[in-house]
Every structure is written in C-alpha cells, then in structure tokens.
N, C-alpha and C positions, 0 to 999 in steps of 0.2 A: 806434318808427317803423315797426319791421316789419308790427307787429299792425295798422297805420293804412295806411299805405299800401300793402303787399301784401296783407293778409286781408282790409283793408276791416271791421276791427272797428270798432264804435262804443264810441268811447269817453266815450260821455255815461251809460253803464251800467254800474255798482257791481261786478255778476258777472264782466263782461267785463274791468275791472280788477283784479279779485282773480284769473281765468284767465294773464294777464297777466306779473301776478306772479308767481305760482307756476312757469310758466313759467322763468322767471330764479334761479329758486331760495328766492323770497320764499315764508313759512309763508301760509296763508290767512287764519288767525286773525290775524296781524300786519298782512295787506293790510287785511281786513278793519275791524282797531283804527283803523287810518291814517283811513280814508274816513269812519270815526265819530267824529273827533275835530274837532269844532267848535273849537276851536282853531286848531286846523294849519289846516284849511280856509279859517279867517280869513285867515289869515296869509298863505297863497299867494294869496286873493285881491286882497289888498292889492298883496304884492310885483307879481301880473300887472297890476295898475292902473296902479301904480308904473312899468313898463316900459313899456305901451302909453303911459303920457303923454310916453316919450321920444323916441318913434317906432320901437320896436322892437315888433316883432310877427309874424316869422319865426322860423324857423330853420333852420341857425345862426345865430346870433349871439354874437358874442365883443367880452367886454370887456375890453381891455387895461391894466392899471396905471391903471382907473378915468378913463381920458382918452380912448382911444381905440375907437372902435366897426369892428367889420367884420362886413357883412353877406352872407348867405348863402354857400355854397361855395367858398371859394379857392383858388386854387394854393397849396402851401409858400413860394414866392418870396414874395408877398401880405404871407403871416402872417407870416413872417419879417421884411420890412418895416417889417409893424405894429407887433412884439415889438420891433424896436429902436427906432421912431420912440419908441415910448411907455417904453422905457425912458432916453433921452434926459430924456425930460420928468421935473417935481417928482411926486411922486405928489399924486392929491387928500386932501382932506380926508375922514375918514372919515363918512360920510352925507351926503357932496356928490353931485352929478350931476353935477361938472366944473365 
C-alpha cells in the first residue's frame, strides 16, 4: 500500500515487485519464483475475477463469517457490529457466495 500510494510505484513491473518484497523481508529468488509461477498466477486471477463479479473491488474489504461484507475503512464500532451481526448468522456453505 505504501509502495502504491506513497512512492507512486508501478506495480504493473516484475522488479518493482520483487524491490517490494525484499523490502518486507521476502528473498528475491522467492519473489521472483512467485511471479514465475503460472500456476499461482492462474489462481489469483481467477480468485480476482471471482471478487469483482461480487462487486468487490476495493480496499479494504472484509468478509465476515462468509455472509457479511464491509467495505472500505471503518470505525471499530462498524466492525464490531459486523463481527456480531454475522456471528449471529448460520455460516455459509463452503464455496457458496452467501
């Protein structure tokens, strides 16, 4: 978030993500492995597919007990709120959207 909104890095650039990482403690060889792994890659584009057809496409975004949604920044009151309304609730099904 820092690198994005404070530096202004681009995070459409390979380098810039393995700086990134390193950064936080991540090896570069590791960052590196990640960005090469047509696999993973798959996967998170899916999962991001998966979220934008929910109408999520910020952040934060918190999902609660799979029922409840709350978007961008809250008070503690807020979430806490949330945290109870949706523990009140059944949980969902595992691979349900609610």
């Amino acid at each position: 978030m820092r690198a994005y909104f404070c530096e202004g890095a681009d995070l459409t650039q390979d380098h810039e993500l393995i700086r990134i990482a390193v950064s936080v403690g991540m090896l570069a060889d590791v960052a590196q492995g990640i960005l090469n792994n047509r696999k993973l890659m798959q996967e998170v584009s899916e999962q991001d597919a998966d979220l934008r057809r929910l109408g999520i496409n910020g952040v934060p975004f918190f999902i609660i007990n799979r029922r409840i949604g709350v978007s961008g920044a809250q008070p503690p009151e807020a979430l806490l709120a949330a945290m109870q309304q949706a523990e009140a609730m059944p949980p969902a099904a595992p691979g349900s959207h609610g």
